[in-house]
C-alpha positions as CSV (number, residue, x, y, z in Angstrom):
1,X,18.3,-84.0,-10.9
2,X,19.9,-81.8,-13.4
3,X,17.1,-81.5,-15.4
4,X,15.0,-79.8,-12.5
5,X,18.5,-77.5,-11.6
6,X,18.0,-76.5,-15.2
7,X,14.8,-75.8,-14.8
8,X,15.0,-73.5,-12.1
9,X,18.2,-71.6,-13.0
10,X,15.7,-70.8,-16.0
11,X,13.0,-69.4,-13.7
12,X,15.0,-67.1,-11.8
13,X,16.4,-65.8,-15.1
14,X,13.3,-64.9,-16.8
15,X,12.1,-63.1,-13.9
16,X,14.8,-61.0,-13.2
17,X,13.7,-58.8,-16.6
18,X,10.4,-58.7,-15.5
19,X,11.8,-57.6,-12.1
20,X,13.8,-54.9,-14.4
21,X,11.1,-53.9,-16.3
22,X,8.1,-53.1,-13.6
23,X,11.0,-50.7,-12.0
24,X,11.6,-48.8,-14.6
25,X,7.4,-48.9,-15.4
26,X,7.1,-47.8,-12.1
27,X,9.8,-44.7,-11.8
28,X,8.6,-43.7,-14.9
29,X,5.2,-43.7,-13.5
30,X,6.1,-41.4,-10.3
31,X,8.1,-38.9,-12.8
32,X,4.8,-38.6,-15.1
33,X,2.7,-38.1,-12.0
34,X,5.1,-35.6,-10.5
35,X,5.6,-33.8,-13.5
36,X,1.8,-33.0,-13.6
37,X,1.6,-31.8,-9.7
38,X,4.2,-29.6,-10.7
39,X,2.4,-28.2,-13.5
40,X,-0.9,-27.9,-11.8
41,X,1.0,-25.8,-8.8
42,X,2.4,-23.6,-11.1
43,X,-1.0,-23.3,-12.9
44,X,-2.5,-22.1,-9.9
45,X,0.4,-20.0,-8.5
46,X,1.0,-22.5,-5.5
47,X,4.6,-22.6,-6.7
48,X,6.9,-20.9,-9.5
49,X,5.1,-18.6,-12.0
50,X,5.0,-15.2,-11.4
51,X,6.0,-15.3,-7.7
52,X,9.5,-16.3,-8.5
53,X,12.3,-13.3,-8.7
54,X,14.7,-13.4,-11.7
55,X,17.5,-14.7,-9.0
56,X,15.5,-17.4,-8.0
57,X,14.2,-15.7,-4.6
58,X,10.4,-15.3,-3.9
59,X,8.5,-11.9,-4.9
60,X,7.0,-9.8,-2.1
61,X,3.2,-8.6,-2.4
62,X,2.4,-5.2,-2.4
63,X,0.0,-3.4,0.0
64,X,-2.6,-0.7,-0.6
65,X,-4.3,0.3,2.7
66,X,-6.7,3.4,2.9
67,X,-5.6,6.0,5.5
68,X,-8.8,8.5,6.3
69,X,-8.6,11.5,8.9
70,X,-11.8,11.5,10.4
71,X,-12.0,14.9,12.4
72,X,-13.9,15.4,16.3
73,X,-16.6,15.6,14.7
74,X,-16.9,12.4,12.7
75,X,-16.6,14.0,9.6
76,X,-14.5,13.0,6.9
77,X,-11.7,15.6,6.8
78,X,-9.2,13.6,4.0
79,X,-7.8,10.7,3.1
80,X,-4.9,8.9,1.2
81,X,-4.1,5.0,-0.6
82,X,-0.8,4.6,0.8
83,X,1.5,1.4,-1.3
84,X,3.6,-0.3,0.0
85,X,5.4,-2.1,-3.1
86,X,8.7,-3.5,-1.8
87,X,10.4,-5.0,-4.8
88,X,9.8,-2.0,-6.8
89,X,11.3,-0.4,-3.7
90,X,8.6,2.4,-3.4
91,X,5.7,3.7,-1.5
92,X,3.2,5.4,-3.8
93,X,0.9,8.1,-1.9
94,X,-2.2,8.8,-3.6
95,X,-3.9,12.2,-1.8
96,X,-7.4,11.9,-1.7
97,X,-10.0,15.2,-1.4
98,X,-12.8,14.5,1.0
99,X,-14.5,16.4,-1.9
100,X,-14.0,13.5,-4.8
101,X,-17.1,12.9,-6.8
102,X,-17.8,9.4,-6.0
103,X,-18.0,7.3,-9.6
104,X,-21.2,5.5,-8.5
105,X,-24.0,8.0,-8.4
106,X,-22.4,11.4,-7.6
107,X,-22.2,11.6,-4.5
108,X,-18.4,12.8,-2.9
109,X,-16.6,10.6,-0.4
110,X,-17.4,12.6,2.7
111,X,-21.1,12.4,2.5
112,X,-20.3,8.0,1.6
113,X,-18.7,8.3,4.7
114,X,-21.3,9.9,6.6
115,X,-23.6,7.5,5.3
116,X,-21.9,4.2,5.3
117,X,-18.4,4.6,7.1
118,X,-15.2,3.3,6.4
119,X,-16.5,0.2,4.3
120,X,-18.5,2.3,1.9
121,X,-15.5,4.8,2.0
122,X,-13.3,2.1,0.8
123,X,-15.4,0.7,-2.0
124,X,-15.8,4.0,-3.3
125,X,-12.6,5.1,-3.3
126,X,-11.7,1.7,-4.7
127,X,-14.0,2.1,-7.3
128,X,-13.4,5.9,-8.3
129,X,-9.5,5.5,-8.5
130,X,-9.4,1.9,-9.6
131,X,-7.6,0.2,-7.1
132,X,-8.2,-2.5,-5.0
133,X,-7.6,-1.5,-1.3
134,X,-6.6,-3.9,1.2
135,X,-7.3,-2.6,4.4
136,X,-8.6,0.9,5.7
137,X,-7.6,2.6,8.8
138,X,-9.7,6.0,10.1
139,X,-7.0,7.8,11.9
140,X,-8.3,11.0,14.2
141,X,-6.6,14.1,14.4
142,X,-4.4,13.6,17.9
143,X,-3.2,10.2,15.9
144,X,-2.0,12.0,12.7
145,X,-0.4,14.4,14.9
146,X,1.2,12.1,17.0
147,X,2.8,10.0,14.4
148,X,4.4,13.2,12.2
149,X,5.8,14.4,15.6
150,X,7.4,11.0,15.9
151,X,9.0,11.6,12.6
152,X,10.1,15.0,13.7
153,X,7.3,16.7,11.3
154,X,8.8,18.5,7.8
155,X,10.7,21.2,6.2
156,X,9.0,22.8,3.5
157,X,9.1,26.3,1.5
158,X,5.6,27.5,0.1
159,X,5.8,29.4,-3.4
160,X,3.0,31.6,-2.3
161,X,1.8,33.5,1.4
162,X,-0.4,31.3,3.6
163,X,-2.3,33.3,6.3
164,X,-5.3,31.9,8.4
165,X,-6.6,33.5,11.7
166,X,-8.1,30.8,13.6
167,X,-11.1,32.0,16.0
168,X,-10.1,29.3,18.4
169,X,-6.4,30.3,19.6
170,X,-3.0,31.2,18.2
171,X,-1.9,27.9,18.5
172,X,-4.5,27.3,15.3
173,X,-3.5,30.4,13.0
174,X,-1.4,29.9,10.2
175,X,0.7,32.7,9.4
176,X,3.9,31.9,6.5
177,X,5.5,33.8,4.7
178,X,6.4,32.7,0.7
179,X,9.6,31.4,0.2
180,X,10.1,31.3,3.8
181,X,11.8,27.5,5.0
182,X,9.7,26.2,7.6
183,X,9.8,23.7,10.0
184,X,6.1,21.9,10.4
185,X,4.9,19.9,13.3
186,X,1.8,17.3,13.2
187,X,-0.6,19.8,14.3
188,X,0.7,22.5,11.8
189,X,0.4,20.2,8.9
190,X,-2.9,19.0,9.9
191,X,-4.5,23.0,9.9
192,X,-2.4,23.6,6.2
193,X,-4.0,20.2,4.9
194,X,-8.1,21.7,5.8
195,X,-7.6,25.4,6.0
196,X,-8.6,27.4,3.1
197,X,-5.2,29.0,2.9
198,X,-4.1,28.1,-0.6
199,X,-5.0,30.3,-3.5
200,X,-5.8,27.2,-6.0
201,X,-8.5,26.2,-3.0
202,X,-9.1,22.9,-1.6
203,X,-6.8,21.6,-5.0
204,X,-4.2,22.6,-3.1
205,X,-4.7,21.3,-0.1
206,X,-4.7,17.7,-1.4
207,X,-1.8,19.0,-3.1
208,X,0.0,19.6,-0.1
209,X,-0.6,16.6,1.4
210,X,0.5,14.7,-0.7
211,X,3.9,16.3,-0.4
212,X,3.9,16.3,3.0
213,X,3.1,12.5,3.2
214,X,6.0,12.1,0.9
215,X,8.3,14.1,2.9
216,X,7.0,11.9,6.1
217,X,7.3,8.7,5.0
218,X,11.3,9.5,3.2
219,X,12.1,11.3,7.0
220,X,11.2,8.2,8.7
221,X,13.5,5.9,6.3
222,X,16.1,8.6,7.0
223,X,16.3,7.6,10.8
224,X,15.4,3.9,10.1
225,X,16.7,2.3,13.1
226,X,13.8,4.9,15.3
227,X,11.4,4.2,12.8
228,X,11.8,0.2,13.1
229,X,11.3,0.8,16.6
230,X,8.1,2.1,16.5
231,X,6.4,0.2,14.0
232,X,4.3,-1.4,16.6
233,X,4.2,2.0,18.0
234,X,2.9,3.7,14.9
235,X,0.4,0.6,14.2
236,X,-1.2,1.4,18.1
237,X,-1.5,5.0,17.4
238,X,-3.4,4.7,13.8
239,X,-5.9,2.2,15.2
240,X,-6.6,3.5,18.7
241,X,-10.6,4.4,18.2
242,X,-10.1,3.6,14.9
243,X,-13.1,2.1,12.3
244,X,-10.8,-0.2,10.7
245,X,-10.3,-3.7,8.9
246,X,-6.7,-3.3,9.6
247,X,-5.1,-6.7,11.6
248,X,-2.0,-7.1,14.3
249,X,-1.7,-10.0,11.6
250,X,-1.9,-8.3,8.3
251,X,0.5,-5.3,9.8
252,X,2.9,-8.2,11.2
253,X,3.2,-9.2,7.6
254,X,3.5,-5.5,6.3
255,X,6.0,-4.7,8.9
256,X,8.3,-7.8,7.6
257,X,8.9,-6.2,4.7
258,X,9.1,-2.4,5.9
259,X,12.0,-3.7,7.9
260,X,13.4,-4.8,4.7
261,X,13.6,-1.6,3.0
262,X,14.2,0.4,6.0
263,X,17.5,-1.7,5.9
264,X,18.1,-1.0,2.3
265,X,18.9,3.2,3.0
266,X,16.1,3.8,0.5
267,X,14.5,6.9,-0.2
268,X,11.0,5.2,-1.8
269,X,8.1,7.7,-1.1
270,X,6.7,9.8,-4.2
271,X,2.6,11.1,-4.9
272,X,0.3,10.9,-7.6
273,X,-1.7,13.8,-7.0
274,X,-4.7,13.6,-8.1
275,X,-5.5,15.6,-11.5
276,X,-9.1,16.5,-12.6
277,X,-11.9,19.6,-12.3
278,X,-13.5,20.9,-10.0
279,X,-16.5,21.7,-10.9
280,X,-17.5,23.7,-7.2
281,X,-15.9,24.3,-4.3
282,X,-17.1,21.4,-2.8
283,X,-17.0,18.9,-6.0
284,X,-14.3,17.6,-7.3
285,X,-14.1,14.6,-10.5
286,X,-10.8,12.7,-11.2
287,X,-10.3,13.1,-14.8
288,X,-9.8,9.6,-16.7
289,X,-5.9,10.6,-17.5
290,X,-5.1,10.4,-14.1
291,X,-7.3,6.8,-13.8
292,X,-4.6,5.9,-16.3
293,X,-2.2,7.1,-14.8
294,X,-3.0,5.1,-11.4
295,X,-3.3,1.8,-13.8
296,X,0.4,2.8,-15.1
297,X,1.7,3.0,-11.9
298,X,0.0,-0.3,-10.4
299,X,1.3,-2.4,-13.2
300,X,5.2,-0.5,-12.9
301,X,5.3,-1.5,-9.3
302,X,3.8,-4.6,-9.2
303,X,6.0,-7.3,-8.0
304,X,5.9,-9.1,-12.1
305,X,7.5,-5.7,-13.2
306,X,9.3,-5.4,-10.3
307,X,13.7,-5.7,-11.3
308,X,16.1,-5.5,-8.2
């Protein structure tokens, strides 16, 4: 009888290590197979990598959407990349001359859009500046209008005499003196941005609206509680009759983070007008300098180089 109490007692000892041992076999297994989903997540930038703030938070992405004024006519009148970048805290506005030469086969933007609309618009321009657009919106006149006289239109001072007589009405001449402060509604910038009223030519048109989006976009963060109340409003206007790729989704997920940054008492627009030659008054090529410069300024804001 003792001898089989003995017997057992021996059993349930020697199991108990091998109890022991497939445990420990088997959390070591888990942490082995967890350590490589981890890595594979971070390989593919599920999780971690460069996504992942130097706090710990989660990097925003940026946005790049095409903005072209199409006039009454159909006709391409201009156009600008707007970014959004929100942890570099900026909005770059890139002006774009309906006039640009077109880096695949010569032809300038307005007569791609003629030929091929919005989509061919924005693979051209994507092409000819080098960078990758989002979404596009054409915007007509009455929207553009309607949108800067939300944002109570701009000051600005000309260094040189603008003078246009319209053969329409007074309401369309443009008639400023140099040095002169001026107070600009929609419709005002709109005639400055295609008249021929600047003495570099169409040049500076693009010029000027490049400053005057500028000035715009930093007037609306200035009154940021009215401009967060009509971001839906704003998003109605610009795609009312519009050819456009542009969501209620994808601007739901833009307008998350404008709210951000409206909140932050930023001033974050600057341009990168355009530099180059125009070879005519209706042609117009993007030197390679300023290509590098747009490739400069992609990699500064995006959200990898971003530092808050």
């Amino acid at each position: 009888m003792s001898t089989t109490r003995a017997v057992k007692k021996k059993k349930k000892k020697s199991q108990a290590p091998i109890a022991l041992v497939y445990f420990v076999t088997m959390i070591i297994f888990l942490l082995i197979i967890g350590a490589l989903a981890l890595f594979m997540l971070k390989q593919f930038n599920i999780i971690g990598g460069d996504d992942s703030n130097t706090d710990g938070g989660v990097k925003s992405p940026t946005y790049n959407t095409l903005f072209a004024r199409v006039n009454s006519k159909g006709v391409l009148a201009d156009a600008a990349v707007i970014r959004v970048a929100p942890d570099a805290k900026k909005i770059v506005v890139i002006p774009v001359s309906a006039f640009t030469v077109s880096g695949d086969g010569g032809k300038t933007l307005r007569e791609i859009h003629e030929s091929g609309g919005m989509l061919k618009l924005e693979s051209a321009v994507s092409e000819t500046f080098g960078i990758s657009i989002d979404n596009y919106v054409s915007i007509t006149n009455d929207a553009f209008e309607n949108a800067v006289d939300i944002v109570g239109g701009i000051t600005y001072t000309f260094d040189e005499d603008l003078y246009y007589l319209s053969q329409d009405n007074d309401e369309n001449d443009i008639v400023i003196p140099q040095g002169e402060l001026s107070t600009l509604s929609g419709h005002q910038i709109r005639l400055i941005c295609q008249y021929p009223v600047f003495k570099e030519g169409r040049g500076g048109n693009t010029k000027f609206l490049g400053s005057a989006l500028v000035q715009i976009i930093n007037n609306a963060f200035q009154q940021a509680n009215i401009t967060k109340d009509n971001l839906d409003n704003f998003y109605s206007i610009f795609t009312e009759n519009s050819d456009t790729n542009w969501t209620k989704d994808d601007f739901k997920e833009l307008k998350i983070y404008l709210k951000s940054m409206l909140d932050q008492n930023l001033t974050p627009a600057e341009a990168l007008a355009p530099e180059g030659e125009w070879t005519d008054d209706s042609h117009f090529k993007i030197s390679d300098e300023y290509v590098e410069s747009i490739k400069t300024m992609l990699a500064d804001t995006a959200p990898s180089a971003a530092e808050d």
